[in-house]
C-alpha positions in Angstrom: -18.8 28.5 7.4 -22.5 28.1 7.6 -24.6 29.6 10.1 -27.0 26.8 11.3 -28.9 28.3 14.4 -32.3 27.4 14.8 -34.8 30.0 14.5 -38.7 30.0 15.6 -41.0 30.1 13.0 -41.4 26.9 11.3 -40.9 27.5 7.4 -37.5 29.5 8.5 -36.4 26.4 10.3 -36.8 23.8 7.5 -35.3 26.0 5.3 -32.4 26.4 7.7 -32.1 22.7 8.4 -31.8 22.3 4.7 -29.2 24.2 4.3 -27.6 22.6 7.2 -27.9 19.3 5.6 -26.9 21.1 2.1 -24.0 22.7 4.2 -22.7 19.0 5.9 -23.0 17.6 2.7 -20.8 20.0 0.8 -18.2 19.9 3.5 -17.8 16.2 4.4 -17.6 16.0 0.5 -14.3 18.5 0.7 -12.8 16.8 3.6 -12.9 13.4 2.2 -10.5 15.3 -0.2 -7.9 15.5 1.9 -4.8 13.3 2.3 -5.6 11.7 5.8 -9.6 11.3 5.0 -9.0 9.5 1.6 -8.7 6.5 0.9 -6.2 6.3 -1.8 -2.6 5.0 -1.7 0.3 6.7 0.3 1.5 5.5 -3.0 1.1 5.5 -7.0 2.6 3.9 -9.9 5.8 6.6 -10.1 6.6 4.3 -7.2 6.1 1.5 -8.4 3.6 0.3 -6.6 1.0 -1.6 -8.6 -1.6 -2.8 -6.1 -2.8 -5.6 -8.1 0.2 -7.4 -9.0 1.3 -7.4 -5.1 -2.1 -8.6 -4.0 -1.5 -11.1 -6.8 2.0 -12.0 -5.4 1.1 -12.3 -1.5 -2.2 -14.4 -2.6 0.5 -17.0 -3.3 1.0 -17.8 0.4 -2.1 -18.8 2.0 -2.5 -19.9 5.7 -4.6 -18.2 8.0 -7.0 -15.2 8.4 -8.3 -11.7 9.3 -11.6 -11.5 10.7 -13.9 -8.7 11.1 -16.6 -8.1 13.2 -18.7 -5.3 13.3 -21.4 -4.7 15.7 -24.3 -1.9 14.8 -25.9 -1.9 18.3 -22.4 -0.1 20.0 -21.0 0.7 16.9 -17.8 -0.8 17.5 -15.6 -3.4 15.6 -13.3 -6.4 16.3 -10.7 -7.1 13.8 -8.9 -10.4 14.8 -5.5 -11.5 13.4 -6.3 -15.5 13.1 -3.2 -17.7 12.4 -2.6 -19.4 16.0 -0.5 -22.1 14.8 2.4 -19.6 13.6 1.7 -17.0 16.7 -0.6 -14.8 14.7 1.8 -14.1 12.2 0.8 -12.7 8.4 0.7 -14.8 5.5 0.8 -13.0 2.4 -3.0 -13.6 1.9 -3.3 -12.2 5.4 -1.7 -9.1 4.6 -4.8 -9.1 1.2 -7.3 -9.7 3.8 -6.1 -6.8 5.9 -6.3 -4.3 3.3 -9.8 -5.5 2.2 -11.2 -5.1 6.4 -9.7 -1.9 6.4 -11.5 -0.9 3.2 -14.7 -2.7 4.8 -14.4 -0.1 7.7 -14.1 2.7 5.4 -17.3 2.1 4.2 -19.2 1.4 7.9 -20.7 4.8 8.6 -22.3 3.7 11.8 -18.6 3.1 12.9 -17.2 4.3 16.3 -14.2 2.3 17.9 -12.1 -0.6 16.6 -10.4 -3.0 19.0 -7.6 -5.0 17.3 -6.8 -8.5 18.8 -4.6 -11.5 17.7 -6.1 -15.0 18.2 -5.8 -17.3 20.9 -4.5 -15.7 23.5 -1.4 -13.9 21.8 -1.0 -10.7 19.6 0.6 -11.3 16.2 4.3 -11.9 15.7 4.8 -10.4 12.5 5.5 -12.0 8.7 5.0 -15.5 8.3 9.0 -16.5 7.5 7.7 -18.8 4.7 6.4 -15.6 2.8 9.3 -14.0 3.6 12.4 -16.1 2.5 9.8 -16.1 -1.0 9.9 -12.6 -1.5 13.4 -12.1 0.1 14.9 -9.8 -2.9 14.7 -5.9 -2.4 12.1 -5.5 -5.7 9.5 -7.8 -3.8 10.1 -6.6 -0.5 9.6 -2.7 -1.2 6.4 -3.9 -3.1 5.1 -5.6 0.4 6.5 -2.4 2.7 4.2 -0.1 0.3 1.4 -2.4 0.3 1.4 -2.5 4.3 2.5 0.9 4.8 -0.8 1.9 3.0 -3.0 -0.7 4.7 -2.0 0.3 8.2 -1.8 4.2 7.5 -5.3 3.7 6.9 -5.9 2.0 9.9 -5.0 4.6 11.8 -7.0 7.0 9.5 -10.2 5.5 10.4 -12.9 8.1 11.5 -13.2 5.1 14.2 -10.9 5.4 18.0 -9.1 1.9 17.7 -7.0 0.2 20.5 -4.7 -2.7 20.3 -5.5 -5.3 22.7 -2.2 -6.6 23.4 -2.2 -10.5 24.9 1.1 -12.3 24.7 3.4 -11.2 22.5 3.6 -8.2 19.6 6.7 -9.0 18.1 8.4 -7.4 15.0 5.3 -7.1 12.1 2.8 -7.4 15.3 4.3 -4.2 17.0 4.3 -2.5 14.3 0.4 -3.1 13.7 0.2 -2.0 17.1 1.2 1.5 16.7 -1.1 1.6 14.0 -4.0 2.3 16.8 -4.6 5.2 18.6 -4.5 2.9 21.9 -2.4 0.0 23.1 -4.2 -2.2 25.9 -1.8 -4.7 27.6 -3.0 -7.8 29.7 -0.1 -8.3 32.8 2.0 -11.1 30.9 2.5 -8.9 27.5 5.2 -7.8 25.8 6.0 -5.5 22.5 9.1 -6.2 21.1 10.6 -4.3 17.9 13.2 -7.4 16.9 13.8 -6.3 13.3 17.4 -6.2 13.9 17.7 -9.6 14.9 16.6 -10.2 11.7 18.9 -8.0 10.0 16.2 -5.0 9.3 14.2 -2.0 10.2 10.5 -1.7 10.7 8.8 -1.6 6.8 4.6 -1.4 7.5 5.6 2.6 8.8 6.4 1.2 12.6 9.2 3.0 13.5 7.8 6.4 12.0 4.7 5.7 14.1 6.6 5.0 17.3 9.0 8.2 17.0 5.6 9.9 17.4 4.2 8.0 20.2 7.4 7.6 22.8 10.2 10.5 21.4 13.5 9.7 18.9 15.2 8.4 21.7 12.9 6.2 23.4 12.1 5.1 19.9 15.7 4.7 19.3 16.3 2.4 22.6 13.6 0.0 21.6 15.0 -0.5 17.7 18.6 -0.3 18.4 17.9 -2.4 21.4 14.7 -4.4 20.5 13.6 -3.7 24.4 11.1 -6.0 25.7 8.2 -3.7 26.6 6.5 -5.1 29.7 3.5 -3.0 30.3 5.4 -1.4 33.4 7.8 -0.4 30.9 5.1 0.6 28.1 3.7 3.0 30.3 6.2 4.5 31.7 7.2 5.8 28.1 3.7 6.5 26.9 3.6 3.2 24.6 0.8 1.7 26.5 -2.3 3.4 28.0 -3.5 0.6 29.9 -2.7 -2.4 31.6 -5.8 -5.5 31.9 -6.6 -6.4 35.4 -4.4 -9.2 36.7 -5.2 -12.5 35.7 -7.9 -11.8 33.3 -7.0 -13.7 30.6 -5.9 -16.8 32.6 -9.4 -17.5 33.9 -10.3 -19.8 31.8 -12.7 -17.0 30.2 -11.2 -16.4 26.5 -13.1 -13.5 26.3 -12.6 -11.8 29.5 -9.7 -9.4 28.3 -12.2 -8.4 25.0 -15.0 -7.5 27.4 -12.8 -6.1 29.5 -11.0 -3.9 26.4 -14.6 -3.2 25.1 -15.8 -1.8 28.5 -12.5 0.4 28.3 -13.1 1.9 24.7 -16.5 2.9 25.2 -15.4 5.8 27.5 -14.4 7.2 24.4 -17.3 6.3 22.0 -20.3 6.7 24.1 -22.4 9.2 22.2 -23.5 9.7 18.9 -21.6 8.3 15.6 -21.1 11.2 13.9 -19.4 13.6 16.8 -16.9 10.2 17.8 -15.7 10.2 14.3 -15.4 13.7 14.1 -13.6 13.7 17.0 -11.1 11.2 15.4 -11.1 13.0 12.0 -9.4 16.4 13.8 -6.8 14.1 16.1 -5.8 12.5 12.7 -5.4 15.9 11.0 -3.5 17.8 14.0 -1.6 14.7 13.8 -0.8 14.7 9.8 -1.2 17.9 8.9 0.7 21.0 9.2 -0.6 23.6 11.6 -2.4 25.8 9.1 -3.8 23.0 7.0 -4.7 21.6 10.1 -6.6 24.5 11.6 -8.6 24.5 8.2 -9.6 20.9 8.4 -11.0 21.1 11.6 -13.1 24.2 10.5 -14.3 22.0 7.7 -15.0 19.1 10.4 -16.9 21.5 12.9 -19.2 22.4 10.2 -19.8 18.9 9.3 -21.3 18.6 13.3 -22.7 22.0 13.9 -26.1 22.4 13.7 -26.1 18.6 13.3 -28.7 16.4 15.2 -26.6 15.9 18.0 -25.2 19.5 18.5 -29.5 20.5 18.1 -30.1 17.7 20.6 -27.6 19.1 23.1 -28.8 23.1 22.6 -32.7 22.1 23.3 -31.5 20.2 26.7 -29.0 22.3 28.2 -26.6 19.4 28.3 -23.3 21.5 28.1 -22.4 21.2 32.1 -24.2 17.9 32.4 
């Protein structure tokens, strides 16, 4: 690791600060290397999976959107799943547009938190079932499992702190993208409900792995084998949710009283500068992923991407530690 300490004489400290800059460079340039900073598939061709020919495939069935907006002032982002007239659910060009917001965040540098919303007042409720009964044989429908799997796995691996913002429902597809952030905000009336086995399956877009992780096997296990409405009593009580909306925020007649209100909420935890809150995410993400001793090495790569950084120089000259 680089020593980056600031020194008094003036030629000592821009030689210093070039190496620090040298240093950061070097090491964000490693970490990007690693399996849950890059952005490459979960998946290769040995797989079969052939991103092209699926995006191809899913383009088939339009209907609907996913928007993005990104906001460089706070440095947060709302991605909004818009198909209100099917409850939010994906089309197959939905599930193209996904992937291409999430590479779209990738490449936003300033980022700092994500909120994830549905349109209209309700969450998303999974696959459109006119995509679904079209790509109903096994071939097709491991081709879309790999192709969401990837999407949302890098979702979460967004050097950005995301929350679901839960209104109405998160059924089946839906719940899954839900687990796919690092928060779940619920407004009083919610519910997440895993009902693949109504439809004779198991979560595919990497749901159920996600949600082992977040409630425990057996929690997990009561909600799948079940498909247990999760009230937002109930989603806290198991750890699902991390926050319920104040009563009746949503029902007065403010559409965008539960956002500001979800906004207001996330920037507890990305109030400061970019660099530190994606830091921040990038070492959760690898003590999440990675073994412990891969894990320990990533976030020594990560703190020397920050140390002697602007904001760690910033926070030595002004004493800010106790503040």
């Amino acid at each position: 690791m680089l020593w980056c300490g600031t020194v008094t004489q003036q030629t000592a400290h821009k030689n210093t600060m070039v190496i620090c800059v040298l240093g950061r460079y070097l090491l964000k340039s490693s970490l990007c290397s690693r399996s849950w900073c890059r952005k490459s598939s979960l998946y290769s061709a040995g797989h079969g999976f052939q991103p092209e020919e699926i995006r191809e495939k899913l383009r088939a069935f339009p209907g609907g959107a996913v928007d993005l907006l990104t906001q460089g002032e706070t440095g947060l982002a709302v991605l909004t799943v818009n198909n209100p007239s099917r409850m939010n659910a994906f089309s197959g060009a939905m599930m193209v547009e996904l992937e291409e917001r999430v590479s779209q965040l990738e490449s936003w540098t300033q980022g700092k938190g994500l909120i994830v919303r549905g349109a209209a007042g309700t969450f998303c409720s999974g696959s459109d079932l006119n995509a679904v009964r079209a790509i109903s044989n096994p071939q097709d429908g491991m081709k879309m499992c790999m192709f969401m799997q990837d999407a949302l796995t890098r979702l979460q691996r967004l050097p950005l702190v995301s929350v679901a913002l839960v209104e109405g429902r998160a059924l089946g597809g839906g719940s899954e993208l839900s687990t796919a952030c690092d928060f779940r905000l619920m407004t009083p009336d919610s519910v997440i409900q895993f009902v693949h086995k109504h439809m004779g399956l198991v979560p595919g877009w990497g749901g159920a792995a996600r949600l082992v992780r977040l409630v425990g096997d057996r929690h997990a296990l009561r909600l799948l084998g079940g498909a247990l409405k999760v009230d937002p009593e109930l989603g806290l009580r198991i750890g699902l949710a991390d926050g319920v909306l104040e009563e009746g925020a949503p029902q007065d007649g403010d559409e965008g009283a539960a956002l500001r209100q979800a906004e207001e909420w996330l920037s507890r935890y990305t109030k400061g500068p970019a660099e530190v809150i994606r830091a921040a995410k990038r070492v959760v993400s690898s003590g999440r992923e990675l073994p412990l001793t891969e894990a320990l090495r990533a976030e020594k790569e990560v703190f020397g991407t920050v140390w002697g950084g602007e904001a760690n120089l910033r926070a030595l000259a002004g004493k800010t530690k106790h503040k």
